[in-house]
N, C-alpha and C positions, 0 to 999 in steps of 0.2 A: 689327254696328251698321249700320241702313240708316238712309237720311238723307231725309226728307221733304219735296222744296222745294213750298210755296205763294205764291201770286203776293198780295204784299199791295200793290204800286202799279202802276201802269198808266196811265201820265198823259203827256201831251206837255211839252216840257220849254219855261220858258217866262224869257227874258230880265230883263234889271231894269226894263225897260218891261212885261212882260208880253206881249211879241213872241216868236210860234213860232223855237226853234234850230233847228227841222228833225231833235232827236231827242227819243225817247221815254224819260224815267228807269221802271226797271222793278227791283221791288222784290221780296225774297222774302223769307222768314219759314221760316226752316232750319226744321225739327225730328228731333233724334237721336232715334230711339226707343227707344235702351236706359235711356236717364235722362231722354227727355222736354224736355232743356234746348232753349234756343231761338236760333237766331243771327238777324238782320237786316242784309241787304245792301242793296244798289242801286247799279246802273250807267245811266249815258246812252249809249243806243244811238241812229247815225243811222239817220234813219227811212229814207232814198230811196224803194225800191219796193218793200220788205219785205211778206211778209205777219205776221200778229200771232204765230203760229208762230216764226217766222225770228227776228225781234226777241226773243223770249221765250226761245230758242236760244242765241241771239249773246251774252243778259245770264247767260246761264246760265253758257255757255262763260267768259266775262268775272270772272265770280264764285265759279268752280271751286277755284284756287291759295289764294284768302282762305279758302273753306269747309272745303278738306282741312286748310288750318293751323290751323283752330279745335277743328276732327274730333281732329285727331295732341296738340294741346295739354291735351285731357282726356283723353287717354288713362290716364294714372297717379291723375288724379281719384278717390279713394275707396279707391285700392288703400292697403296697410300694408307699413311696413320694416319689415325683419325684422338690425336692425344686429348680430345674430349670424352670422346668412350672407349677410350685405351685400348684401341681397338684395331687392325689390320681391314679393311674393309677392301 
């Protein structure tokens, strides 16, 4: 299974006035390849002196722990018991 991340936000994050936080929310758009299924994340990263790399990085890093536990939770997805040899096959 390889895991395909695409950048679907890329936006300054922006207060209940509509005043810059000083971080950028940045969004991905998982795709598994072996089933094609889709997950959707985003984290608010601060900006400081970042370049778009680094930030893009940091939400990556940020979004890791969610996406393996999405990856691990379809794992059995599709598979059959086999309640004679108690078995997942």
């Amino acid at each position: 299974m390889a895991l395909t991340y695409k950048i679907s936000i890329f936006e300054a994050e922006l207060d209940s006035s509509d005043n810059p936080t000083g971080k950028k929310n940045v969004g991905f758009e998982v795709t598994d390849d072996s089933d094609k299924s889709i997950y959707f994340i985003n984290k608010a990263i601060e900006i400081g002196s970042k370049s778009d790399d680094e930030i893009t990085d940091e939400a990556y890093t940020a979004s890791k722990a969610q996406v393996d536990a999405w990856a691990a939770a379809k794992a059995n997805i599709g598979k059959t018991f086999d309640p004679s040899s108690k078995k997942i096959v």
